[in-house]
ZAMARGU-4260 file (C-alpha; in steps of 0.2 Angstrom, whole numbers, plus 5000, padded with zeros to 4 digits):
<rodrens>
0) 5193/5106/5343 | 5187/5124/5338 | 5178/5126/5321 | 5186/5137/5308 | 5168/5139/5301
5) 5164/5157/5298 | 5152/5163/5311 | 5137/5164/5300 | 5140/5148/5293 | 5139/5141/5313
10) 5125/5150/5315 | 5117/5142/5299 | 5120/5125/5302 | 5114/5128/5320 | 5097/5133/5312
15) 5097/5120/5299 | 5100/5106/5312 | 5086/5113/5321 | 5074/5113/5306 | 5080/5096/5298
20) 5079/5085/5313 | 5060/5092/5316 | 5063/5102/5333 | 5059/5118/5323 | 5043/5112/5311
25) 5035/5123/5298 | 5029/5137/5304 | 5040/5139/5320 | 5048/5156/5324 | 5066/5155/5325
30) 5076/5165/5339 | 5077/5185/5334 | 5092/5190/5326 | 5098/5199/5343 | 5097/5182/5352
35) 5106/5174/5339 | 5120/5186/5340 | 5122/5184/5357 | 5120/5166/5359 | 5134/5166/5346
40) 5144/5180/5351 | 5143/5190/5335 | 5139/5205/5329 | 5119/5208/5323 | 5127/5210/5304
45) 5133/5192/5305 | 5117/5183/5314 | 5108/5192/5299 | 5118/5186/5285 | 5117/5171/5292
50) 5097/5172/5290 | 5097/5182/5276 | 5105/5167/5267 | 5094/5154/5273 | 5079/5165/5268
55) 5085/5165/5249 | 5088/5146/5250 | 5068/5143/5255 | 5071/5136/5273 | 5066/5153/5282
60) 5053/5166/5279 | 5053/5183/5287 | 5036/5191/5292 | 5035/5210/5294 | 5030/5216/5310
65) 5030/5197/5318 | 5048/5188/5316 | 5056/5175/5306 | 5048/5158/5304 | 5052/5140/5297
70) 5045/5139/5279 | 5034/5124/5273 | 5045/5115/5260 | 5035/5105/5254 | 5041/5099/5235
75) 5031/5112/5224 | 5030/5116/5205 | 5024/5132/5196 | 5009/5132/5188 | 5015/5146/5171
80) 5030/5136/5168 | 5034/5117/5167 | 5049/5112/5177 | 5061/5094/5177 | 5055/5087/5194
85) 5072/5080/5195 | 5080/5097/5193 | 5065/5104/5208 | 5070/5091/5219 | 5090/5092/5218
90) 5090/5109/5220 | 5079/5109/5235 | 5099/5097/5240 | 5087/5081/5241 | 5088/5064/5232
95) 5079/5060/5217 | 5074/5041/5208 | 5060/5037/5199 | 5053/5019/5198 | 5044/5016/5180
100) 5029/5007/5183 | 5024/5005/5163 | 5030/5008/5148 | 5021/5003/5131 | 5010/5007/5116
105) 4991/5009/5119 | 4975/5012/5107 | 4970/5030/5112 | 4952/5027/5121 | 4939/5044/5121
110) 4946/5054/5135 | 4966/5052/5127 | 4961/5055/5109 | 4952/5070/5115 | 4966/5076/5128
115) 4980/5072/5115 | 4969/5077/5099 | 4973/5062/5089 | 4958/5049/5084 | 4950/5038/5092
120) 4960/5024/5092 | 4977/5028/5088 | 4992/5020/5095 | 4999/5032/5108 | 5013/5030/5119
125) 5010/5027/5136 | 5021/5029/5152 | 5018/5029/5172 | 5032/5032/5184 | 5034/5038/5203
130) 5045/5051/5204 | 5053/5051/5223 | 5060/5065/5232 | 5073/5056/5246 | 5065/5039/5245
135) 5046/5045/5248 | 5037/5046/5233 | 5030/5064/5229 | 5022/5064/5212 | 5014/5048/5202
140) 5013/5054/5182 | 5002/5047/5168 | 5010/5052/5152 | 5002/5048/5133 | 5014/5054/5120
145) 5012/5055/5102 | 5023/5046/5092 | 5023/5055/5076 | 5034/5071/5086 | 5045/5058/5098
150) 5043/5042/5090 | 5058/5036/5102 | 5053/5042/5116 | 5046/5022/5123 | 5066/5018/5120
155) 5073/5033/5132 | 5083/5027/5152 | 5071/5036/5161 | 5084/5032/5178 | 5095/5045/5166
160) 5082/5057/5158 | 5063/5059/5166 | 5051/5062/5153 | 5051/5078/5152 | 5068/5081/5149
165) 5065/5070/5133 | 5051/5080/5127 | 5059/5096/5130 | 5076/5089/5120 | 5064/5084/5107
170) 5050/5098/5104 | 5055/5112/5113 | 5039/5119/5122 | 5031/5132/5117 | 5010/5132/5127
175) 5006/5126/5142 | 4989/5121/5148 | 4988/5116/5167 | 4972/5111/5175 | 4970/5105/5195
180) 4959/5098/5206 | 4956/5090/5222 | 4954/5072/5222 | 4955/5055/5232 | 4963/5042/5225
185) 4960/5022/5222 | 4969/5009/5232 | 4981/5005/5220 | 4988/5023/5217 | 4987/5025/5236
190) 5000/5009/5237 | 5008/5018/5224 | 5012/5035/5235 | 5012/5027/5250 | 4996/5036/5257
195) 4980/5031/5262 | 4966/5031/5251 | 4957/5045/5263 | 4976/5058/5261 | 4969/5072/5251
200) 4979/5072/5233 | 4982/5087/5221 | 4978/5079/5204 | 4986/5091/5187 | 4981/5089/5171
205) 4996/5094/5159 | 4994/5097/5141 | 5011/5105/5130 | 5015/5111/5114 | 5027/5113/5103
210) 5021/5126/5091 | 5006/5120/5083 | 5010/5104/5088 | 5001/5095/5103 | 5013/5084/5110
215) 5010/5076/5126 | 4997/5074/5139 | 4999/5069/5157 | 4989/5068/5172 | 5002/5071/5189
220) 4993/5065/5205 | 5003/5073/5223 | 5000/5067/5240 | 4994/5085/5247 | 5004/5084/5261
225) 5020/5085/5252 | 5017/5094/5235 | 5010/5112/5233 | 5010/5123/5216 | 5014/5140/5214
230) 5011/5153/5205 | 5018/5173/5202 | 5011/5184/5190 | 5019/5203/5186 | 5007/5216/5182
235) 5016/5233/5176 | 5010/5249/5180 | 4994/5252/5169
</rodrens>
């Protein structure tokens, strides 16, 4: 039976069959747009809309001078701004779960008080969950909490809002400080994220405010093979 599919739209799922079954990996140049039209039996116009698309949903890249080319989409979050992982990995058209590993009120030990600014000592919320982008786990966070600014944040579904979108509904954010490193990681949060203990891990250390208020710190751990961070700046014309 003929499609009624659009020729653009044959000539996207062509390409996205290509690049979601692994024949075309990241990195691989795709057919030039001439080929494509030809293969398809279209005009040039229509085999570049059907790129141009694909280019602004992050599956293609274009290069000047050297072709078109499979991008690395790899689950990735912005370093100036703090995004709902959920929301990142939805949009991306993947499956997202989380699996919460703890949940519970702890005494704030020297590196918490300090990274949280409370005293020594104080109860502190604690949470750690696996975030999972289409069953493979992609992000393990650490998150302490004080209670005086969500005080019932240890009572939240977390299967219905992650913790961020709690903190954002409760103290809207208002400073951001990220800071990341390279890392191995121990046995146990290797068993965690499904990765050896020799995988490379991209380890962030997030601290928000709300005004004047510190209100969370978390320590996010990413396999490095599926996670990147981004970031753009604009500079205007001096």
């Amino acid at each position: 039976m003929a499609t009624t599919l659009p020729h653009y739209l044959q000539i996207q799922h062509h390409l996205l069959e290509k690049i979601q079954s692994g024949e075309w990996p990241a990195n691989h140049q795709i057919p030039v747009e001439e080929q494509l039209a030809k293969d398809f039996g279209v005009s040039r116009m229509t085999a570049n809309k059907a790129i141009r698309d694909l280019v602004q949903q992050g599956y293609l890249t274009r290069q000047a001078g050297l072709g078109t080319f499979v991008t690395d989409r790899k689950a990735e979050s912005p370093l100036l701004d703090v995004h709902n992982i959920a929301d990142e990995v939805r949009s991306r058209g993947h499956d997202y779960r989380n699996d919460v590993l703890t949940r519970e009120v702890i005494a704030a030990d020297d590196e918490i008080a300090l990274r949280l600014g409370v005293r020594l000592g104080s109860q502190v919320f604690h949470t750690c969950l696996v975030h999972y982008e289409n069953d493979t786990p992609i992000q393990l966070e650490n998150r302490y909490v004080n209670p005086r600014w969500v005080p019932g944040y240890l009572e939240t579904d977390f299967n219905r809002q992650t913790p961020n979108e709690v903190l954002v509904a409760a103290c809207p954010i208002s400073d951001i400080e990220h800071i990341v490193e390279a890392l191995l990681v121990d046995a146990e949060t290797a068993e965690w994220l499904a990765i050896d203990t020799t995988t490379p891990c991209l380890s962030m250390i997030r601290r928000t405010w709300s005004g004047e208020q510190l209100i969370s710190y978390a320590r996010l751990i990413h396999p490095g093979d599926r996670y990147k961070l981004r970031s753009s700046v604009h500079r205007p014309d001096a």
